[in-house]
N, C-alpha and C positions, 0 to 999 in steps of 0.2 A: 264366126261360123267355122272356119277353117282353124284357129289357134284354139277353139275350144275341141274340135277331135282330134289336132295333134297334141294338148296335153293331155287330154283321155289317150290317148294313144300308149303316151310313155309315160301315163302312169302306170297304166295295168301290165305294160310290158316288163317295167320294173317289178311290178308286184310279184308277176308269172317267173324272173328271174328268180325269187325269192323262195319261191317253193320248193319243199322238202324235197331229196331224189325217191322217197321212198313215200310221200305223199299221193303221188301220180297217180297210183289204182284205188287210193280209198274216196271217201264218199263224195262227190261232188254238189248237188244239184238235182233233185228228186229223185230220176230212175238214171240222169246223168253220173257215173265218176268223175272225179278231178278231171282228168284228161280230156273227156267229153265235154266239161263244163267249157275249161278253156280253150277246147276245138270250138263249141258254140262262138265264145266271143271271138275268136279269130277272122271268123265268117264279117266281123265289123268289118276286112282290109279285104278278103277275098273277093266278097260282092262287090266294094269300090274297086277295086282292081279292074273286076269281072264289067260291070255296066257302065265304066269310063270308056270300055268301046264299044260300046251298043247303043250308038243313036239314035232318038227318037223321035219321029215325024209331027210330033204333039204335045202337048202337056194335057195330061188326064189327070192329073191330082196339082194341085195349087202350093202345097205348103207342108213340111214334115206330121204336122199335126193331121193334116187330110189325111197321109199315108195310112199313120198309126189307126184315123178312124176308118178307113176305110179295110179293112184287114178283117173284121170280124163278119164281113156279109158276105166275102166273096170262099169262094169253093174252090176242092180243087185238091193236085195233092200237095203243090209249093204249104198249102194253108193246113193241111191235114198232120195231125199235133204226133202221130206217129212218124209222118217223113219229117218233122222238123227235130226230134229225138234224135231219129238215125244219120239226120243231118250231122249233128253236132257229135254223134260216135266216130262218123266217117271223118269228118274236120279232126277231132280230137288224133283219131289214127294217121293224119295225113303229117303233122308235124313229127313222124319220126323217132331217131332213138334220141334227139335231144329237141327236146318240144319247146324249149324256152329261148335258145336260136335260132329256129323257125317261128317261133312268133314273132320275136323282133324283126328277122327280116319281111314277113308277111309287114308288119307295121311298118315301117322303114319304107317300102317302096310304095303303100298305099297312100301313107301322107304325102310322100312326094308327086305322087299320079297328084291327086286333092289338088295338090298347090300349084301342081301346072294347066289343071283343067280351068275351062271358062265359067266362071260360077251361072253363068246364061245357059248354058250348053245345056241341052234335052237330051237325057238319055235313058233308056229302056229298064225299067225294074218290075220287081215281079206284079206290082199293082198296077203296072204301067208307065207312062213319060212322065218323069219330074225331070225339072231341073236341077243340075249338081250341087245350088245353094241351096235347095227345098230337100235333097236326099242325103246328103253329109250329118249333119244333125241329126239326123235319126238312129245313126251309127255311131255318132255320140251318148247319145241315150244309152243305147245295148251297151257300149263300153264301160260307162260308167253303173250302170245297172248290173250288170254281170260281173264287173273288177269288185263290188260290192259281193256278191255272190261269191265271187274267188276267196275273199276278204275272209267270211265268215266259214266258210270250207275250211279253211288251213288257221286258221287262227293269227291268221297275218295281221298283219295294220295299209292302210289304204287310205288315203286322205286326195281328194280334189277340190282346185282352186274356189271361192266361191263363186266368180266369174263361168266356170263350166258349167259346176251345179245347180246354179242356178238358170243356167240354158237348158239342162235338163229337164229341171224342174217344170220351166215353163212349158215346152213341147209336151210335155204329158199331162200338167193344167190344163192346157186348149184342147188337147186331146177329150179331155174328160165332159168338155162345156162344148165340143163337138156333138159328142156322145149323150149329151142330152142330161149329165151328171151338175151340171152348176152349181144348183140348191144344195148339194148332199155335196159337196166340195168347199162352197164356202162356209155353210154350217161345220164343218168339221174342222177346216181349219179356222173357225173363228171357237171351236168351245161350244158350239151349240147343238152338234149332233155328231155322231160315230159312225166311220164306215164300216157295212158288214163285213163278216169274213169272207174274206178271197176277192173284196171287190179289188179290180186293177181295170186300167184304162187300155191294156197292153196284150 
């Protein structure tokens, strides 16, 4: 759990070192720029930072995969797809006149929070109390999901372990078989059926 977000960590960190200095304002990520996109993923070290001290008197979601399904029913403006936009404009503005120093540092202290926290430890996120081994992973996802995103932005190269990706991979499978997708998930990756467009578990 934890060596699969610190190699997402410093992979995309590397990748972010990578990028053009004159890349920064061009296209990132739908209505995102670059900078937006990778304020977005930054948000992966911010929230851990952020909810390693906010403990939580409970656990209300069970497991990364819980989280991810449970996201799409609840309300609100954390969940409202215009504050999660200006989220990651704001993130993106927040790293400065050298964004790729500030990312590494935002990463650098978050893995290290991770790796001193109690993987038992309840604490407070926006869906509610997970535990820091149930909410870690989820942050790996975005990492690796969005260093993908960065990837094809700038025209970079971006490679993860298969150990990670396939952590990834998993948490958004269960997700999917959460969500009531199973049939249309293993037909598809068995060859027997196609997902429509824009289907995502996320």
């Amino acid at each position: 759990m934890l060596d699969a977000y610190a190699e997402a960590a410093r992979v995309v960190t590397d990748l972010v070192e990578r990028i053009p200095p004159d890349a920064w304002d061009g296209p990132g990520l739908g209505e995102w720029d670059l900078r937006s996109l990778v304020g977005h993923a930054s948000r992966s070290f911010v929230t851990v930072l952020t909810y390693l001290e906010r403990p939580a008197e409970r656990e209300d979601v069970p497991d990364a995969e819980g989280y991810y399904a449970l996201l799409p029913s609840m309300t609100g403006e954390g969940f409202d797809q215009a504050a999660v936009a200006q989220r990651g404009r704001d993130a993106g503005a927040a790293l400065g006149d050298d964004p790729a120093a500030a990312f590494r540092d935002l990463a650098d202290r978050a893995v290290a929070a991770a790796r001193a926290a109690d993987p038992d430890a309840l604490i407070e996120t926006i869906a509610g109390g997970l535990r820091v081994a149930s909410y870690v992973p989820t942050r790996t996802v975005e990492l690796v999901v969005h260093g993908h995103d960065i990837a094809r932005a700038t025209g970079l190269d971006v490679a993860f372990s298969e150990t990670t990706t396939a952590e990834v991979a998993t948490v958004l499978a269960r997700t999917g078989v959460r969500l009531g997708h199973a049939e249309l998930l293993l037909g598809a990756l068995t060859g027997r059926a196609s997902l429509p467009p824009g289907f995502s578990v996320v």
